[in-house]
Each structure stands twice: as structure tokens, then as C-alpha cells.
N, C-alpha and C positions, 0 to 999 in steps of 0.2 A: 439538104436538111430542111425540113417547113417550119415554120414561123410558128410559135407558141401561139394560140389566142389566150387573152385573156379573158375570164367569166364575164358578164355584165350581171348586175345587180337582182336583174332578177331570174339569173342561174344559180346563184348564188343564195338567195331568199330562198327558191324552191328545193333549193340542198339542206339547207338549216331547217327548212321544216321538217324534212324527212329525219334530222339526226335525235336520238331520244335524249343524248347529253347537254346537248343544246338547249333542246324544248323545255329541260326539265333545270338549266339553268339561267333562265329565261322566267317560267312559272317562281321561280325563288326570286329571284330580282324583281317580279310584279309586285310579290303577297309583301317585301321590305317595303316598295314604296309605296303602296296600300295601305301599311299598317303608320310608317311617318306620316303619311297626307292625312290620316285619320289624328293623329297625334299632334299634327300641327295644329288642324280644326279645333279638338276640344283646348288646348293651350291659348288659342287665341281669340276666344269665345267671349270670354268677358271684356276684352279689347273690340271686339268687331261691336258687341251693345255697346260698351260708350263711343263708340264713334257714333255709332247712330242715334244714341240721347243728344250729340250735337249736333245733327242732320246731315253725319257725311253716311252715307250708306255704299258699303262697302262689304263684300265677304272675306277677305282675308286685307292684312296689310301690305300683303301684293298685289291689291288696283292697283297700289300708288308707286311702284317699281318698274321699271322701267320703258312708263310710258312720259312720252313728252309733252304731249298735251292729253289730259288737263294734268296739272302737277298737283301734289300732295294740297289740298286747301288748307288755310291759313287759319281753318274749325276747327282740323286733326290735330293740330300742331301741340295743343297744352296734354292733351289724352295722350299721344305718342311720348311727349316727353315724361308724363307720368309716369309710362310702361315702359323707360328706360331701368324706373328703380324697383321695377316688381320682376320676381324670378319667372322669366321662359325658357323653353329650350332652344336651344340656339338656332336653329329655324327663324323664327320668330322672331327671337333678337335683334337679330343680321336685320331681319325685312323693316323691324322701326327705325334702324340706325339709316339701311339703307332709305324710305318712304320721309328721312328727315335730312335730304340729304338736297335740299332744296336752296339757292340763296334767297326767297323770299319767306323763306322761318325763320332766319335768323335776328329776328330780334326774339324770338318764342325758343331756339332750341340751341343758340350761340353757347350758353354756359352750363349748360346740361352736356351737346357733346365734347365740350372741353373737360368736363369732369370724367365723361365716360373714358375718353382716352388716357386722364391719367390712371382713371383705377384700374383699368384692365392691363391683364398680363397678359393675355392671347394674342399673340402676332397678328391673326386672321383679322379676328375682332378691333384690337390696333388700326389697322389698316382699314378695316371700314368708317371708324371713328373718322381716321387724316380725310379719307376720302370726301365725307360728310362736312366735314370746314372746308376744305378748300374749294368746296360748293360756295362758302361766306366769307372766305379770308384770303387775305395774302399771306403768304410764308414769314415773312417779314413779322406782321402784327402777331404771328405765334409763337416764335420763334425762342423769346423769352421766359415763354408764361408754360411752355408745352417742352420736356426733358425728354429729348428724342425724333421732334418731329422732324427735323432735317434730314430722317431715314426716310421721309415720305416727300420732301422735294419734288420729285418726280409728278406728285399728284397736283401741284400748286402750278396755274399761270401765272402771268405775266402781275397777274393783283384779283383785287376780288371785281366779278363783275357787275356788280348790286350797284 
């Protein structure tokens, strides 16, 4: 009996072009994330001008995501937390929670995302809040002041590294 081969990638590629189910669920999946990236843009529009009234220049709040140098500047920092308490779509959200998730904000965004984490209900969002201190804190120092964070354990070293 002979050995099955397996396709390589672009046996595979050249299949799924040829399928019109594919193609055409493919074409749907582009025009959704076409129309979100469009949607993120105008939401975050008057966020990107005050960044840049402070001189960080930036097109979305994702420069400041997960690059490691240069980190979120310490310009952004009062503008992001403002746009903690103005309504965006969760896109958006996520990327100033995440862009503020810096331990050199933390004297600009320490009490902004402790508020954030207690008012939200969303687990998701929750969890980007814990993630974002434990950028600034030890588990320890939150421990009392924050009704739940012990879920988020996992996210906290050994202490804060600031």
C-alpha cells in the first residue's frame, strides 16, 4: 500500500483559489474587516488629533501596542486616560486600555485603570484592565482595593517592576 502524501501549502493555496465557496467566503470575511478598520478609524479620530495637539503623532492607538520600543510616551498618557471615559467601540477600547498598559504611566493612569476595572462587567475588558496594572503593581497592593483581582493572579509577578 503507498504512503499518503500530504498537500503542501501551496497545493493547497492553488485548490482554494480554484473553489468559488471559498473565494466567495473569503470576499465576505475582507468586505467585514474593511468595514471594522474603517469603523475603527472614524471612532478614533478625535483621539489620534489629541494625540497630536500633544505631539505624539500617531494614526491609530495601535503604534502604541505591542511594540517594545518606543513604549506609549508619557505625552499620551493624560489624552488616553481621558478616552477611558468617552464612549468607543470596543476596538478602540481594548487598544487605550491595552497602549496604557505601560509601568512608566503609572503615576498618569494608576487610578483611571483601577476605576476601569471596577466598573466594567465584561470579563474580556476585566482582564485587559488586570493585565494593564499588573504592568504597575503588585497583586498584593491590589488586592484590597480591587473585589476580584485574585482571578487575575496569574497576570501579576513577583511585584511591580517600576
Amino acid at each position: 500500500m503507498a504512503k499518503s502524501r500530504s498537500k503542501t501549502a501551496a497545493e493547497l493555496a492553488a485548490e482554494l483559489a480554484k473553489d468559488p465557496e471559498h473565494q466567495e467566503r473569503f470576499a465576505e470575511r475582507q468586505a467585514i474587516a474593511s468595514a471594522q478598520g474603517a469603523a475603527a478609524a472614524k471612532d478614533e479620530r478625535q483621539l489620534v488629533a489629541e494625540l497630536s495637539a500633544v505631539g505624539v503623532s500617531v494614526a491609530s492607538v495601535y503604534d502604541f501596542v505591542g511594540k517594545s520600543v518606543p513604549p506609549t510616551p508619557s505625552a499620551a498618557a493624560p489624552v488616553l486616560v481621558k478616552h477611558l471615559l468617552v464612549l468607543h467601540i470596543r476596538v478602540v477600547r481594548e487598544g487605550i486600555i491595552r497602549a496604557l498598559s505601560c509601568s512608566h504611566l503609572r503615576s498618569y493612569a494608576f487610578e483611571a485603570l483601577k476605576a476601569g476595572y471596577t466598573e466594567s462587567t465584561d470579563p474580556l475588558e476585566r482582564w485587559l484592565f488586570a493585565n494593564a496594572l499588573a504592568s504597575m503593581a503588585a497583586l498584593e497592593e491590589l488586592r484590597s482595593d480591587l473585589v476580584g483581582i485574585q482571578e487575575y493572579a496569574g497576570l501579576f509577578g513577583s511585584g511591580w517592576p517600576g
